[in-house]
C-alpha positions in Angstrom: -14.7 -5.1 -17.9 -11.0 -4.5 -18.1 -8.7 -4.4 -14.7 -7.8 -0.6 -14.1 -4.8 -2.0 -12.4 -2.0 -1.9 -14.6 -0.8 -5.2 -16.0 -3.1 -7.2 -13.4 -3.6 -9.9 -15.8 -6.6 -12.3 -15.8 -9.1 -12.4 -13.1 -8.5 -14.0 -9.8 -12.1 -14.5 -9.5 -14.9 -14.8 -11.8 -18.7 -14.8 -11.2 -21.1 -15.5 -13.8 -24.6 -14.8 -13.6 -25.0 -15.9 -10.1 -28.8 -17.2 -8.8 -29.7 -16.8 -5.2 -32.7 -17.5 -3.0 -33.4 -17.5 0.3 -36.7 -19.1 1.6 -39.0 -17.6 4.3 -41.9 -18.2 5.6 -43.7 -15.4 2.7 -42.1 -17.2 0.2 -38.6 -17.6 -2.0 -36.5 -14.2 -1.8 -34.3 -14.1 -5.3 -31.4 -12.4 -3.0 -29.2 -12.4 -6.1 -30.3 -12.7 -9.6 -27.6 -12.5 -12.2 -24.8 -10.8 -11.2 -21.7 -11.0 -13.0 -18.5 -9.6 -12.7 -14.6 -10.1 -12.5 -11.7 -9.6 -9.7 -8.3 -8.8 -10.7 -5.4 -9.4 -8.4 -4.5 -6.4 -6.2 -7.6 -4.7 -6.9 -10.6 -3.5 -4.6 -13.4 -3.8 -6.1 -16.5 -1.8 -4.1 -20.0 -3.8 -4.0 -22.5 -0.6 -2.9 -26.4 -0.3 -2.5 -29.0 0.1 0.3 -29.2 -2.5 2.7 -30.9 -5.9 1.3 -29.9 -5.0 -2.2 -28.0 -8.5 -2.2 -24.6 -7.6 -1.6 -23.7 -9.4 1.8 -25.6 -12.6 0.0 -23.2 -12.0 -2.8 -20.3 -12.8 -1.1 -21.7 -15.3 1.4 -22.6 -17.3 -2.0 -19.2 -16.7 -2.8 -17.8 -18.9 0.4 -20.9 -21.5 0.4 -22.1 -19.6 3.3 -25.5 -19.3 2.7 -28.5 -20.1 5.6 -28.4 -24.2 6.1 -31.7 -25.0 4.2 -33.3 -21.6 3.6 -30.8 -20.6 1.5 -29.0 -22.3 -2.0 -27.4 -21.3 -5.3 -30.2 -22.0 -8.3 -27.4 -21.0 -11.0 -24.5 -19.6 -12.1 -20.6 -19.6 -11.4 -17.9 -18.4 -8.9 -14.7 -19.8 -11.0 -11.8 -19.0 -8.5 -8.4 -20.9 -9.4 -9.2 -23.0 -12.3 -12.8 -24.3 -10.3 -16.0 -23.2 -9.8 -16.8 -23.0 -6.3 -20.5 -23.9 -6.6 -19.8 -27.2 -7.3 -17.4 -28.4 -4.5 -17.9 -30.3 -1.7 -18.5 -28.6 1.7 -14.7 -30.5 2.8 -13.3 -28.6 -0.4 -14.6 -25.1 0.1 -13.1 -25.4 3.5 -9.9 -25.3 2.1 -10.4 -22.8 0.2 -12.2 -20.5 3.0 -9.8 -18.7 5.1 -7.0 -20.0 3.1 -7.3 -18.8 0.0 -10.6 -16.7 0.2 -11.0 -14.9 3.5 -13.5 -13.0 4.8 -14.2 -9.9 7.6 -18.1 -9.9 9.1 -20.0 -6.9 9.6 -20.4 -7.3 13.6 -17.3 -8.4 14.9 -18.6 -9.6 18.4 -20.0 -12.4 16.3 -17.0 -12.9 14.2 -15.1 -14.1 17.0 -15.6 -15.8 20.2 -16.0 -14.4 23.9 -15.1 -17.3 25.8 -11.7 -17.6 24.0 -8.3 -15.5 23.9 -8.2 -13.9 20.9 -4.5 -15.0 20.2 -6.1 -18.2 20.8 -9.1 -18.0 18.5 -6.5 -16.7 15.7 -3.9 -19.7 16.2 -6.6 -22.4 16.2 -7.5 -20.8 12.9 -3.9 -20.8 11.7 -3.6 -24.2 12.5 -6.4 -25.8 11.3 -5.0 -25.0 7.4 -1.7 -25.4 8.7 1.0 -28.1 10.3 2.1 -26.0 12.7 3.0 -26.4 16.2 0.5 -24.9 19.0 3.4 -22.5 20.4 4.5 -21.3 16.7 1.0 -20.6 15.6 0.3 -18.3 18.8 3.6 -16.5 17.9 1.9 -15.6 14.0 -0.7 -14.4 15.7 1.0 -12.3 18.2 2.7 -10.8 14.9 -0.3 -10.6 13.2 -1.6 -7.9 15.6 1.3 -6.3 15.8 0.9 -6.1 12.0 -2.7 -4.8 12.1 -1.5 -2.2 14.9 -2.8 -3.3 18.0 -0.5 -1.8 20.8 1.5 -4.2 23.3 0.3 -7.4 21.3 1.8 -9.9 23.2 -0.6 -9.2 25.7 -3.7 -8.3 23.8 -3.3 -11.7 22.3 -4.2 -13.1 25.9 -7.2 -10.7 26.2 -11.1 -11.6 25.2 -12.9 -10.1 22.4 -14.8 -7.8 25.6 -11.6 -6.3 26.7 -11.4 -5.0 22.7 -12.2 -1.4 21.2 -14.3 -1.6 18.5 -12.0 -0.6 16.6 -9.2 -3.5 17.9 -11.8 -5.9 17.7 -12.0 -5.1 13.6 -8.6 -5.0 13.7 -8.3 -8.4 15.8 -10.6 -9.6 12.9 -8.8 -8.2 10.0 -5.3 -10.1 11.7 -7.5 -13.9 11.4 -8.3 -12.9 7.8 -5.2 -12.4 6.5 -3.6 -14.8 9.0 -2.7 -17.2 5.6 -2.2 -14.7 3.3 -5.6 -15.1 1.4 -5.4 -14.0 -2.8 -8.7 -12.2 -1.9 -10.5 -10.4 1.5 -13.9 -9.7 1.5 -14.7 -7.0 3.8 -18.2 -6.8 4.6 -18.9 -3.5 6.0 -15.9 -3.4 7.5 -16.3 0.1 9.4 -19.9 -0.3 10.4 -20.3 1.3 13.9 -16.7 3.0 14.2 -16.2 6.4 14.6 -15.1 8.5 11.5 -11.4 8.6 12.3 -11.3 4.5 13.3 -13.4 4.0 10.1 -10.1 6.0 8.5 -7.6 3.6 10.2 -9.5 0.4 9.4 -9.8 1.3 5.7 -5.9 2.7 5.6 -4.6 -0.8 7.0 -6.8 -3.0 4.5 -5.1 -0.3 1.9 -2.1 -1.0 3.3 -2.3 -4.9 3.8 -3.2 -5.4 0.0 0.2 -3.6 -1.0 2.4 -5.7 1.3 0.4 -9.1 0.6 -0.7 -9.2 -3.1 -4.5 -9.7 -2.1 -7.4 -8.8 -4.0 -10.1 -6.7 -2.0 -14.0 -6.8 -2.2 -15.3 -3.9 -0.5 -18.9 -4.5 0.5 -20.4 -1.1 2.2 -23.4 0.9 1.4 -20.7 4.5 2.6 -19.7 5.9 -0.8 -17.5 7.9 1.1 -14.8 4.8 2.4 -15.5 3.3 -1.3 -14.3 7.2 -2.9 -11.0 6.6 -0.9 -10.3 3.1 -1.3 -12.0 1.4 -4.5 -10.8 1.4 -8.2 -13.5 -0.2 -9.3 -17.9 0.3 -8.1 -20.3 -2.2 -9.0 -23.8 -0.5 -7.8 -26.5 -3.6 -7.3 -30.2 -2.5 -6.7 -33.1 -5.1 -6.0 -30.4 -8.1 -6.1 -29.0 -6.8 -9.5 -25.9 -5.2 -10.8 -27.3 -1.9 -12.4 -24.0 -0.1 -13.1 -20.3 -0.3 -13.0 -17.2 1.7 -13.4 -14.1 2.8 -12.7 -14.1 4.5 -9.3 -13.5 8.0 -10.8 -15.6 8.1 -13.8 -18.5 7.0 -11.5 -18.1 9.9 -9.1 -17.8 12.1 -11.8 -20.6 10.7 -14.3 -22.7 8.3 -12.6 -25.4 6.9 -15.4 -27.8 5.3 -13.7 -30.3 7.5 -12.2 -30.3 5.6 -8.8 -26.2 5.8 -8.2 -27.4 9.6 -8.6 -29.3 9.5 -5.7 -27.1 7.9 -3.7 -24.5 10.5 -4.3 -27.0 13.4 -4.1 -28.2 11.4 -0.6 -24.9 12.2 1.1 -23.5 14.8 2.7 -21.3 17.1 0.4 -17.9 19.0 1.5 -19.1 22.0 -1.2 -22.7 22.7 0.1 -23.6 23.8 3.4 -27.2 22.3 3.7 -29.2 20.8 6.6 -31.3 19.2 4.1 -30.1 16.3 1.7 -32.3 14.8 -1.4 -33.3 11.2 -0.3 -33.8 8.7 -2.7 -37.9 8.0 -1.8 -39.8 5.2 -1.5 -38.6 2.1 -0.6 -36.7 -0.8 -2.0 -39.0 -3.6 -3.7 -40.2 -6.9 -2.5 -37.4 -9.9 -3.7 -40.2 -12.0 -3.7 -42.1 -10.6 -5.7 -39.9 -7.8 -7.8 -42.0 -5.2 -10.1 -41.7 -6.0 -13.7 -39.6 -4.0 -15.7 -36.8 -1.6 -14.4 -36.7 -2.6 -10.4 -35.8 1.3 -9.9 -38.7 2.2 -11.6 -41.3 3.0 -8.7 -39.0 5.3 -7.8 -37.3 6.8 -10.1 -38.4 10.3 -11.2 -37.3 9.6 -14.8 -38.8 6.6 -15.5 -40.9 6.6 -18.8 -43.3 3.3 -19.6 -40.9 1.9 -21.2 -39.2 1.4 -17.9 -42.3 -0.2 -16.2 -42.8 -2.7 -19.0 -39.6 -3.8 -20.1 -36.5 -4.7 -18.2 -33.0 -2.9 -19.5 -30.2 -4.8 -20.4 -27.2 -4.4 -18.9 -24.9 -3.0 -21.4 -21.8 -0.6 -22.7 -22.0 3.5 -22.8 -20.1 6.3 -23.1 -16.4 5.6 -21.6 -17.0 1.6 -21.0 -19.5 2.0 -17.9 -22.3 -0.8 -18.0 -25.4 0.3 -16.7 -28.8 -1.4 -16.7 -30.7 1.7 -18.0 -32.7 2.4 -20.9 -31.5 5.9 -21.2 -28.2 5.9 -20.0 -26.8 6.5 -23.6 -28.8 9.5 -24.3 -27.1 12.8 -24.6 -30.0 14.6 -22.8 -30.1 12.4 -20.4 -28.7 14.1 -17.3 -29.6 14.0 -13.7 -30.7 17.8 -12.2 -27.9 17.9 -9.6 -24.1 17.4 -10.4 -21.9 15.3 -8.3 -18.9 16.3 -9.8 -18.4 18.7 -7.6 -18.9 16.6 -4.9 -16.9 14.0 -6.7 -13.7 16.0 -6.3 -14.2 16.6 -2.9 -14.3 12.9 -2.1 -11.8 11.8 -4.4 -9.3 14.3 -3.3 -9.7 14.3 0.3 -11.5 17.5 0.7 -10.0 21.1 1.2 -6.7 20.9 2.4 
């Protein structure tokens, strides 16, 4: 799919049908199973779904991350400068991780250390891709919180992670990631747990950060909301699979695939007072053993048998969107509610 940032160019990162699995003790979970897509440079590019649709494992195969011995990449590639990162050596992707590829955790209490300073933790990191003096390297970190907006840095730097906000330990986190200036940030649910105006703040500075660096952004977060504000692109993944993609505003306006228009019609909406919302129901399927055919279909009140037999291809409707949907091209197909409405809320920041 084409960059919707002007003149970005070719992709800064590339992955091409990407494989995989995790073992447990029930058997082999397919955690990914094909998902393709591109990054171009300066974008943000929002991965959303419902928790263990396969995002975070998407972007811990990504880094080479992946569980020691449960977890491995069966196929597929994740071509960043030139290479494809599935097969270097654990000593190469090193290099590349933190450095050129950096990355923000969901929880972080585990991203960084308690028994260290943070200025320390954030030097050490600094200094481990670069030959840089101890005392110079706690100086970039000092200005790397002043940069993320942590107050009095100088001294926060000497402070542990427990004497930290939730929302400066994010923001102590975001300061390692971008300590090197990394051509791409993943941000892995980067506001869980923070209060709606932090949540704000945290998403504001990454906004901010990718003008004044140059970096690409993957957005990883299951809150349409923070994606409406931020992303320019959506990639939806269901069941370990990419189902639909678009631009950010065409997919607020005309999702196609019937479960994107539940998880729009499952969140709150600006223009409707309600105390009631329309869940998606059921549950998400077994990766171990997946249903055959659409992997929506179970719950999906549209879903024909056609959809329970054969699988939809991924491919091309209406204004470029791909969407894994055998009806996603019909003109009759439309859901019976209309996010559009909620759409321009979100998109526009509400009433004023």
């Amino acid at each position: 799919m084409p960059s919707l940032i002007e003149g970005a160019g070719d992709p800064v990162l590339s992955v091409r049908d990407l494989h995989t699995t995790i073992d447990t003790e029930n058997g082999t979970v397919h955690a990914v199973d094909g998902v393709s897509f591109d990054l171009y440079p300066r974008e943000v590019l929002a991965i959303v779904g419902e928790s263990g649709c396969g995002k975070s494992m998407t972007a811990l195969s990504i880094l080479g991350l992946l569980p020691k011995r449960a977890g491995r990449i069966e196929g597929g590639q994740v071509v960043f400068g030139g290479r494809d990162l599935t097969t270097l050596s654990e000593r190469a992707l090193r290099s590349v991780r933190g450095d050129q590829i950096a990355m923000i955790f969901q929880d972080a209490l585990t991203g960084l250390n308690p028994v260290y300073r943070v200025g320390d933790q954030i030097s050490e990191m600094i200094r481990a891709h670069r030959d840089v003096s101890k005392k110079k390297a706690l100086a970039q970190a000092v200005e790397l919180l002043d940069l993320v907006g942590i107050p009095n840095p100088a001294h926060r730097a000497r402070n542990y992670v427990h004497e930290f906000s939730g929302g400066m330990r994010q923001r102590a986190m975001i300061a390692m990631a971008i300590a090197l200036e990394p051509d791409i940030l993943i941000a892995d649910e980067p506001t869980t747990a923070l209060d709606v105006t932090v949540q704000a703040q945290v998403m504001d500075l990454l906004l901010r950060l990718r003008e004044q660096l140059g970096m690409a952004i993957i957005l990883i977060t299951h809150d349409l909301g923070v994606v409406a504000g931020t992303a320019d692109r959506v990639m939806v993944m269901y069941a370990g699979r990419k189902i639909e993609e678009q631009g950010i505003l065409q997919l607020f306006a005309a999702p196609r695939h019937p479960y994107t228009w539940g998880l729009l019609g499952s969140m709150p909406r600006a223009d409707e007072i309600t105390d009631r919302l329309s869940p998606i129901h059921g549950a998400p399927p077994s990766l171990i053993a997946p249903p055959v055919g659409c992997r929506f279909s179970p719950r999906c009140r549209y879903a024909k048998d056609v959809c329970r037999i054969d699988e939809p291809p991924l491919r091309r409707v209406g204004d470029g969107a791909l969407v894994s949907c055998h009806f996603a091209d019909r003109p009759d197909w439309t859901p019976d509610l209309s996010p559009a409405a909620f759409a321009a809320q979100v998109v526009d920041g509400g009433d004023e």
